[in-house]
N, C-alpha and C positions, 0 to 999 in steps of 0.2 A: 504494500500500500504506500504511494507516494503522497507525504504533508501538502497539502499549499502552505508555499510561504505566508510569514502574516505581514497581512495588508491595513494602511491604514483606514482608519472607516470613511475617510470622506472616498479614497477610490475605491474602496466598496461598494458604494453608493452610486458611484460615477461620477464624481464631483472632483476629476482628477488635477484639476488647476488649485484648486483649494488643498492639496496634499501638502502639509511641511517635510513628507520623505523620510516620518518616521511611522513608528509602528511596535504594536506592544505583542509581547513573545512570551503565549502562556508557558513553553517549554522552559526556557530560563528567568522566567517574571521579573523580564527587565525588557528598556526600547531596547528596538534595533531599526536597522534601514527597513522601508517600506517596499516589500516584494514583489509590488503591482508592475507588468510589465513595462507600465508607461513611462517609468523611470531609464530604459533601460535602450 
């Protein structure tokens, strides 16, 4: 089984202009970068 990255909620949402480019990481419950392609 492959995770998705975690995304932050606004590109979530689709509201990908609005993204600061972070993103919370229940695996290590800490930020990290925002996994949404659109960064990329």
């Amino acid at each position: 089984m492959t995770r998705t990255p975690p995304q932050n909620p606004d590109c979530r949402g689709g509201k990908h202009a609005a993204c600061s480019g972070t993103a919370w990481n229940d695996d290590i419950d800490d930020i990290c970068a925002c996994g949404c392609p659109c960064h990329t």
